[in-house]
NUKE-26538 format. One line per field, with one value per residue: residue in one letter; x, y, z of N, C-alpha, C, O, CB in turn; residue number from 1. Coordinates in steps of 0.1 Angstrom, whole numbers, padded with zeros to 4 digits. Glycine has a CB too. Example, Ala and Ser with C-alpha at 12.3 -4.5 7.8 and 13.67 -1.06 7.14 Angstrom:
<sites>
kolro A:S .
n_x 0132:0128 .
n_y -0057:-0022 .
n_z 0078:0071 .
ca_x 0123:0137 .
ca_y -0045:-0011 .
ca_z 0078:0071 .
c_x 0132:0129 .
c_y -0033:0000 .
c_z 0078:0079 .
o_x 0142:0134 .
o_y -0033:0011 .
o_z 0085:0080 .
cb_x 0113:0141 .
cb_y -0045:-0006 .
cb_z 0090:0057 .
selo 1:2 .
</sites>
This chain:
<sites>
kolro X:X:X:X:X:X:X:X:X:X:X:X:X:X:X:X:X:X:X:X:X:X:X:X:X:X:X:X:X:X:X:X:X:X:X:X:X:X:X:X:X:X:X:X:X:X:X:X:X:X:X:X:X:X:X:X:X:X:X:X:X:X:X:X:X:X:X:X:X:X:X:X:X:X:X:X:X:X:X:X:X:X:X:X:X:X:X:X:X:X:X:X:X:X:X:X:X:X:X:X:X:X:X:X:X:X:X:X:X:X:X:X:X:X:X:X:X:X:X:X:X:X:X:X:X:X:X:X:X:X:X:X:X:X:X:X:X:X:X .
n_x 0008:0005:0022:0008:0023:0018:-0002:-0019:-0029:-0050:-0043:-0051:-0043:-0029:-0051:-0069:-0060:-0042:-0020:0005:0017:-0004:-0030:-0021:-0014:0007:0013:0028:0055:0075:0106:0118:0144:0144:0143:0168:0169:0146:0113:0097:0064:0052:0038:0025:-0007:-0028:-0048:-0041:-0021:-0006:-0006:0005:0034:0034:0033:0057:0076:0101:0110:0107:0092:0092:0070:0056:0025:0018:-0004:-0014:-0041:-0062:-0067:-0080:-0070:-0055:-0037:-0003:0015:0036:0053:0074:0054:0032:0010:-0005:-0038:-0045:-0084:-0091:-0097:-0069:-0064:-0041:-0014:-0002:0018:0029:0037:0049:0060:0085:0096:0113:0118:0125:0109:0078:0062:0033:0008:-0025:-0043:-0075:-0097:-0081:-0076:-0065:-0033:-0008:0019:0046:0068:0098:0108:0123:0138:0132:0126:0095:0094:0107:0107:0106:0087:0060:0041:0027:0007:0009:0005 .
n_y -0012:0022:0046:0075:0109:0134:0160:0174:0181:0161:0131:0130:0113:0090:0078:0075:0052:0060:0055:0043:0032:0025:0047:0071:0078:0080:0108:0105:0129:0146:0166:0188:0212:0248:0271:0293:0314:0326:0345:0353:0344:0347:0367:0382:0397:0396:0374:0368:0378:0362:0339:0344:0350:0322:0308:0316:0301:0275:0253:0217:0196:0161:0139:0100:0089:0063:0030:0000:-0003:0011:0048:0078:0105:0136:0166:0185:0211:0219:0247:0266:0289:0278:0257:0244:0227:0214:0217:0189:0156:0133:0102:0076:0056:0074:0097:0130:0168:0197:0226:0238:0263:0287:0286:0258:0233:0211:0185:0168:0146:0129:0109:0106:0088:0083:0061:0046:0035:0052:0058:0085:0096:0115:0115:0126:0159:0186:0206:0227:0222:0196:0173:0146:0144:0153:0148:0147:0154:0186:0203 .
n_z 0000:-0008:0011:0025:0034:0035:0056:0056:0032:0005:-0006:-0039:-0054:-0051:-0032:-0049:-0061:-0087:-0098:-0121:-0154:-0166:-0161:-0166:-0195:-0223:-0244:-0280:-0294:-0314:-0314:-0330:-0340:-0341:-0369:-0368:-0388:-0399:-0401:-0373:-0364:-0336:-0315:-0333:-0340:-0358:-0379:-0405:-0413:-0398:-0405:-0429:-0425:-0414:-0438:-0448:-0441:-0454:-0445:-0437:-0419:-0416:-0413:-0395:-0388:-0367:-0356:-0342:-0353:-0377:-0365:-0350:-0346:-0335:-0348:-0333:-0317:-0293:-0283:-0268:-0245:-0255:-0264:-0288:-0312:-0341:-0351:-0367:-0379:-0381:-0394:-0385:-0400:-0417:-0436:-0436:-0436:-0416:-0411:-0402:-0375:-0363:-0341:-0314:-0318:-0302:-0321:-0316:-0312:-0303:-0295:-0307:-0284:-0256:-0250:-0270:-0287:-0301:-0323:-0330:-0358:-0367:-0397:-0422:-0428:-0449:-0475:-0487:-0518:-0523:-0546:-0537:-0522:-0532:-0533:-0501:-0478:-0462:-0436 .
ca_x 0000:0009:0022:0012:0036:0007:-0008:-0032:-0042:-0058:-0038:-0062:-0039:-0030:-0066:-0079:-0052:-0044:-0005:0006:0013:-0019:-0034:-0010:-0014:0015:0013:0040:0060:0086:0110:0126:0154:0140:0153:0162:0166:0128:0103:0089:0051:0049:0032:0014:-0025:-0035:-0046:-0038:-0005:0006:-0007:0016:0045:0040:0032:0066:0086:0100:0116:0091:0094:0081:0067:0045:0020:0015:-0005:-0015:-0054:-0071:-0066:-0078:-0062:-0053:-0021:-0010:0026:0043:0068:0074:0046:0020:0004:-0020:-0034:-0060:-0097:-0091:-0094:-0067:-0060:-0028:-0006:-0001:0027:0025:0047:0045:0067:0099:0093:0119:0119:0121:0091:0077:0051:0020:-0003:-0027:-0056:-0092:-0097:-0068:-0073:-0056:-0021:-0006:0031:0047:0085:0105:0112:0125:0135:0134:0120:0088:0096:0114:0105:0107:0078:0052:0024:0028:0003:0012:-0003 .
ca_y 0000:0036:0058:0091:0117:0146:0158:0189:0178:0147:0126:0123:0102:0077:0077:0066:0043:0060:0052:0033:0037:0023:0056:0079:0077:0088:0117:0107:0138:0150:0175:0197:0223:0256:0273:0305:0325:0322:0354:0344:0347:0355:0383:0385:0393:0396:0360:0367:0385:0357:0328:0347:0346:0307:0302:0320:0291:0264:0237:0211:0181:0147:0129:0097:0086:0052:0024:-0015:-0008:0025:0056:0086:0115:0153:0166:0197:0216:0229:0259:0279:0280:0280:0244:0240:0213:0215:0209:0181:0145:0126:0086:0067:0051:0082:0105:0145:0176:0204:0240:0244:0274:0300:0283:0244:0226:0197:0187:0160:0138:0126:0098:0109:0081:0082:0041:0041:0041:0058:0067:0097:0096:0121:0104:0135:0173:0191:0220:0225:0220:0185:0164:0130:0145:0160:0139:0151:0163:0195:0208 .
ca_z 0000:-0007:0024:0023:0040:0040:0070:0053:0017:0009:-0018:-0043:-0067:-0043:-0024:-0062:-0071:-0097:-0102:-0130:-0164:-0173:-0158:-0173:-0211:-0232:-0256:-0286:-0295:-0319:-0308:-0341:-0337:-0348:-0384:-0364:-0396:-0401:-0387:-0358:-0358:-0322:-0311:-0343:-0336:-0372:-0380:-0418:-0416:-0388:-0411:-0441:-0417:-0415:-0446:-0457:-0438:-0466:-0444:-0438:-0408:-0427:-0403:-0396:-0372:-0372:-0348:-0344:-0360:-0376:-0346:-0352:-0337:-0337:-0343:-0330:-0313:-0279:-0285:-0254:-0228:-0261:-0268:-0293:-0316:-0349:-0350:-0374:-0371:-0391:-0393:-0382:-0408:-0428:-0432:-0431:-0429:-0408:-0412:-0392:-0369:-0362:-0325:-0313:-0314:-0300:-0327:-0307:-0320:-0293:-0304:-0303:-0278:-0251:-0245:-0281:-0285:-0314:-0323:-0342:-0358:-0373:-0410:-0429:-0432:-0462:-0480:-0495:-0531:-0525:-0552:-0532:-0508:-0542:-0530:-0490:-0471:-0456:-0426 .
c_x 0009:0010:0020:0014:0027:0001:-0019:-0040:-0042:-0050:-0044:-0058:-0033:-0045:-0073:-0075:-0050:-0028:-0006:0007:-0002:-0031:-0027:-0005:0000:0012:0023:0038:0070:0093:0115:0130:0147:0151:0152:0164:0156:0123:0100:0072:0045:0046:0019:0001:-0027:-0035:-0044:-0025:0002:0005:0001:0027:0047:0040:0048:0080:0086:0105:0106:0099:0085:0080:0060:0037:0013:0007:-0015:-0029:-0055:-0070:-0065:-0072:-0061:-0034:-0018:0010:0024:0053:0065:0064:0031:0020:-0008:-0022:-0048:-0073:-0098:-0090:-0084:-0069:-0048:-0024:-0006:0012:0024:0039:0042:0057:0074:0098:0107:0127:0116:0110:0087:0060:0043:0014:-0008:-0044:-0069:-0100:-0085:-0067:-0062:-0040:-0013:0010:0037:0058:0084:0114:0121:0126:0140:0128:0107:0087:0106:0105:0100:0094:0063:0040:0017:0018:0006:0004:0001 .
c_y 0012:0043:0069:0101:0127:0147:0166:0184:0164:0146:0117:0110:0089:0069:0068:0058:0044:0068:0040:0039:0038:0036:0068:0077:0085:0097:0116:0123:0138:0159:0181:0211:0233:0262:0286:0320:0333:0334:0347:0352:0350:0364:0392:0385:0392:0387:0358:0372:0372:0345:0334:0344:0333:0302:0307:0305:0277:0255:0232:0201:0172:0142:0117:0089:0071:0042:0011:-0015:0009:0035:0066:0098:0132:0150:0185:0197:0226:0238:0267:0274:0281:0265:0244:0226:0217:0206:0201:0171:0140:0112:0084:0059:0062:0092:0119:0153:0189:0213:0239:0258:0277:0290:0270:0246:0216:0192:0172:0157:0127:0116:0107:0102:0077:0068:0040:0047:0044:0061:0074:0096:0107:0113:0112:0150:0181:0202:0214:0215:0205:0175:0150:0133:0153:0155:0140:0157:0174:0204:0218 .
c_z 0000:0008:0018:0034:0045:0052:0068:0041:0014:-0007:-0030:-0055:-0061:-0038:-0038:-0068:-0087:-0097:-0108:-0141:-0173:-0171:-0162:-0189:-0218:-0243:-0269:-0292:-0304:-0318:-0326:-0336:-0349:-0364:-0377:-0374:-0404:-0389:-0390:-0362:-0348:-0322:-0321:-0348:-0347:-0377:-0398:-0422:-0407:-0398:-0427:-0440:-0419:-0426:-0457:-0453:-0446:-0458:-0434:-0425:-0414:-0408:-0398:-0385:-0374:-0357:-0351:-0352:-0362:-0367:-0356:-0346:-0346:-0338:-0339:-0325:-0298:-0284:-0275:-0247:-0241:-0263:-0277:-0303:-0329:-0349:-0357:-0372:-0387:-0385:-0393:-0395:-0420:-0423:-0438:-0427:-0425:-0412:-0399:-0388:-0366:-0350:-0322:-0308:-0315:-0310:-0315:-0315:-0312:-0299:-0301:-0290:-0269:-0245:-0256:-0277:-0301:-0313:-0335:-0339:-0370:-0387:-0420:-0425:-0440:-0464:-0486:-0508:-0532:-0533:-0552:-0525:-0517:-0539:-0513:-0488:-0457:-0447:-0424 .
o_x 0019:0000:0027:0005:0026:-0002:-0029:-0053:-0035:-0051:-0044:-0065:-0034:-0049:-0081:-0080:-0053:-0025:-0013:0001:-0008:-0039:-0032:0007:0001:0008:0028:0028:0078:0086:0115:0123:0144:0163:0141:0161:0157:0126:0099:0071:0034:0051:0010:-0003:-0028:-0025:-0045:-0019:0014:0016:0003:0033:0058:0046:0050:0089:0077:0103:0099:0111:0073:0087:0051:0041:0003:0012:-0021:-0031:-0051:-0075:-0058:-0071:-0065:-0026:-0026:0017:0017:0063:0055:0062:0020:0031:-0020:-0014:-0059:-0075:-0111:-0082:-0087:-0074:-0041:-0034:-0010:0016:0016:0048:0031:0066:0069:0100:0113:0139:0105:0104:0089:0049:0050:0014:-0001:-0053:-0069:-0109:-0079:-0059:-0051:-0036:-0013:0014:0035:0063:0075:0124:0128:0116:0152:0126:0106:0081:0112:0096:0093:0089:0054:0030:0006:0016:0005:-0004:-0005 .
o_y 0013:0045:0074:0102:0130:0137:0166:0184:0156:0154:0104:0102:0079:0057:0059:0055:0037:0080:0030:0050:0045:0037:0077:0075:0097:0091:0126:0130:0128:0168:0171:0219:0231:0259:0292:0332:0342:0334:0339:0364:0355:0371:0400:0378:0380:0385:0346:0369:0370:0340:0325:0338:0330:0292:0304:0301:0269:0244:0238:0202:0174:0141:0123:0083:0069:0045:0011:-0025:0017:0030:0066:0093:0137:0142:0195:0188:0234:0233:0274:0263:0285:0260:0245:0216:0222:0194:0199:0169:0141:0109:0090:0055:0060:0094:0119:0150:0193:0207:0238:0266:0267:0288:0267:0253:0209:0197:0168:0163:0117:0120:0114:0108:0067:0064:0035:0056:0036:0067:0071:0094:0109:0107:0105:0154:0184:0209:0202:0205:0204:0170:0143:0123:0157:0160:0135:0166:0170:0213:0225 .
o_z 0007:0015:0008:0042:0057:0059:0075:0040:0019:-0016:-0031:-0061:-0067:-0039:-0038:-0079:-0096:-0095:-0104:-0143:-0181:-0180:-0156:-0192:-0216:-0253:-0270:-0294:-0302:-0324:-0334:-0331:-0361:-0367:-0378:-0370:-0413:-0377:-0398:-0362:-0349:-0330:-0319:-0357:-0347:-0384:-0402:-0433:-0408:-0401:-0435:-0448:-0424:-0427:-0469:-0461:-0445:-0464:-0426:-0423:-0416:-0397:-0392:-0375:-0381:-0346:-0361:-0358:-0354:-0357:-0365:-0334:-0357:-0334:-0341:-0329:-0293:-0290:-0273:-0243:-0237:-0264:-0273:-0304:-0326:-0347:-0358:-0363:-0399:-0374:-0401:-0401:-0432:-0412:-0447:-0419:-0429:-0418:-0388:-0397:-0367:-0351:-0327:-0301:-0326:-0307:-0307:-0326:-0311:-0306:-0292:-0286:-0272:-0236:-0253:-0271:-0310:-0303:-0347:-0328:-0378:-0386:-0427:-0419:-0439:-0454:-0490:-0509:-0543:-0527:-0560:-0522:-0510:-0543:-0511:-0496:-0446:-0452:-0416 .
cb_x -0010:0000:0036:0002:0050:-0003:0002:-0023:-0038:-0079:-0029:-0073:-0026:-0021:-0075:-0084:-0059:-0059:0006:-0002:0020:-0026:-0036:0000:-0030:0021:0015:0041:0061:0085:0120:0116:0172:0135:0147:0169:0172:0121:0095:0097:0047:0057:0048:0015:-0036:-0031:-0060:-0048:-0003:0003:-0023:0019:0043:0033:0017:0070:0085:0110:0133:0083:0089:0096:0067:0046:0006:0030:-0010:-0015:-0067:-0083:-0050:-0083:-0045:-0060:-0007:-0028:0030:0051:0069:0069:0044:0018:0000:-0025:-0037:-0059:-0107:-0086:-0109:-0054:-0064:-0031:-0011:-0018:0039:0015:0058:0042:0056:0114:0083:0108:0109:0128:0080:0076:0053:0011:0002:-0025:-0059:-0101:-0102:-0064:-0090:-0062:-0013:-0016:0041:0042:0095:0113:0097:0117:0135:0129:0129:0088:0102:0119:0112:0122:0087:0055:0026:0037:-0003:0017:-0004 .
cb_y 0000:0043:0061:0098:0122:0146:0162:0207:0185:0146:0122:0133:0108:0080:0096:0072:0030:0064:0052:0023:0032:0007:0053:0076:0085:0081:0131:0094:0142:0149:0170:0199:0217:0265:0271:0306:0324:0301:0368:0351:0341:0358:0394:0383:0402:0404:0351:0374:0406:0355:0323:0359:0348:0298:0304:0339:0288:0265:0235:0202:0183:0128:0133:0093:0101:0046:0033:-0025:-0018:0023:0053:0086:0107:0166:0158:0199:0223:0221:0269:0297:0297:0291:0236:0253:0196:0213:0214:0182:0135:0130:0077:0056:0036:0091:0099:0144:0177:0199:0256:0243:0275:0316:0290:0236:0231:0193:0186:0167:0133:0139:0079:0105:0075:0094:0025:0047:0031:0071:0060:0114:0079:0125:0097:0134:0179:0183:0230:0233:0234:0179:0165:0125:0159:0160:0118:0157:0159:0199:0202 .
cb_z 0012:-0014:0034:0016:0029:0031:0084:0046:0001:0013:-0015:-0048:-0078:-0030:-0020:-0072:-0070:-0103:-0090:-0130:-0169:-0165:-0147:-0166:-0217:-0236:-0251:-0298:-0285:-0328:-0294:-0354:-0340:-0338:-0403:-0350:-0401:-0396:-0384:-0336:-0358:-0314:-0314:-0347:-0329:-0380:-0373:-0424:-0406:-0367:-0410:-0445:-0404:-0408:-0449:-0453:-0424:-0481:-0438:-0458:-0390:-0447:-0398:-0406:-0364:-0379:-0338:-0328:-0350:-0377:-0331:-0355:-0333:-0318:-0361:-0316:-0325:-0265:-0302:-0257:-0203:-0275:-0256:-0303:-0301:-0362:-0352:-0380:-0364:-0397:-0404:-0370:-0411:-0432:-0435:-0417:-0438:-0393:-0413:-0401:-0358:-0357:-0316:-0305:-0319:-0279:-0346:-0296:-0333:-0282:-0296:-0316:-0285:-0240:-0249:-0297:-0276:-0318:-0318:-0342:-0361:-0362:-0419:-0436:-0424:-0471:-0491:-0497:-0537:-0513:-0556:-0520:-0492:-0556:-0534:-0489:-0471:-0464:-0416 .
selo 1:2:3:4:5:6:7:8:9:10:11:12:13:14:15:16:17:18:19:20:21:22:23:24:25:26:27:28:29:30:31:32:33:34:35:36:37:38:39:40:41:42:43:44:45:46:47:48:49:50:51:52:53:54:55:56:57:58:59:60:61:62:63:64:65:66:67:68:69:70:71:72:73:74:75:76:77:78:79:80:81:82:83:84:85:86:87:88:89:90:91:92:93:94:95:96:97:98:99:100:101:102:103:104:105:106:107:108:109:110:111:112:113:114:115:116:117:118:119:120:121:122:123:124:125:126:127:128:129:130:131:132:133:134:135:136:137:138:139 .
</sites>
């Protein structure tokens, strides 16, 4: 059995048996070193001027998210203390590139169903216009 050390607050993650991995789902993640000769979009309220910004950055992160049956999921990024993720659902066993920001960034891709388990690798990074990647979907 769990000791708990506390004498004031009540430990509600022991109290609910809820240690273990099995209770603690993994998020896979890909970390990519930013391109820091790339403006930064930061700061940039104007959601047409900031989405020009990103859309000016050519080097791409291939990447693909793969798992044991069909899994749909989101994919999405941490950079700094911002996290976000799109309203989109894709499918598992597909590969996808995403824009190299300015600033490292951990890209995410978290199932629609967090029973499922899904994982995301780093396969490629290139530019846009790579030839090998013409059939890519680009997020």
């Amino acid at each position: 059995m769990w000791a708990c050390s506390c004498k004031f607050m009540k430990n509600y993650k022991i109290e609910n048996n809820l240690v273990g991995d099995e209770k603690w789902p993994n998020i896979p993640f890909v970390a990519v070193k930013g391109i820091s000769k790339e403006r930064s979009a930061s700061g940039i309220d104007d959601v047409v001027e900031r989405e020009n910004v990103i859309q000016s950055w050519k080097n791409i992160a291939v990447m693909k998210a793969t798992s044991d049956k069909p899994t749909k999921f989101y994919i999405g990024f941490l950079k700094g203390d911002l996290c976000q993720y799109l309203k989109h659902e894709f499918t598992t066993d597909m590969e996808f590139g995403m824009r190299i920001s300015p600033e490292d960034t951990n890209f995410i891709a978290f199932p629609l169903n967090f029973e499922d388990k899904i994982q995301l690798e780093l396969i490629d990074q290139t530019t846009e216009n790579d030839p090998k990647y013409q059939d890519l979907i680009l997020i």
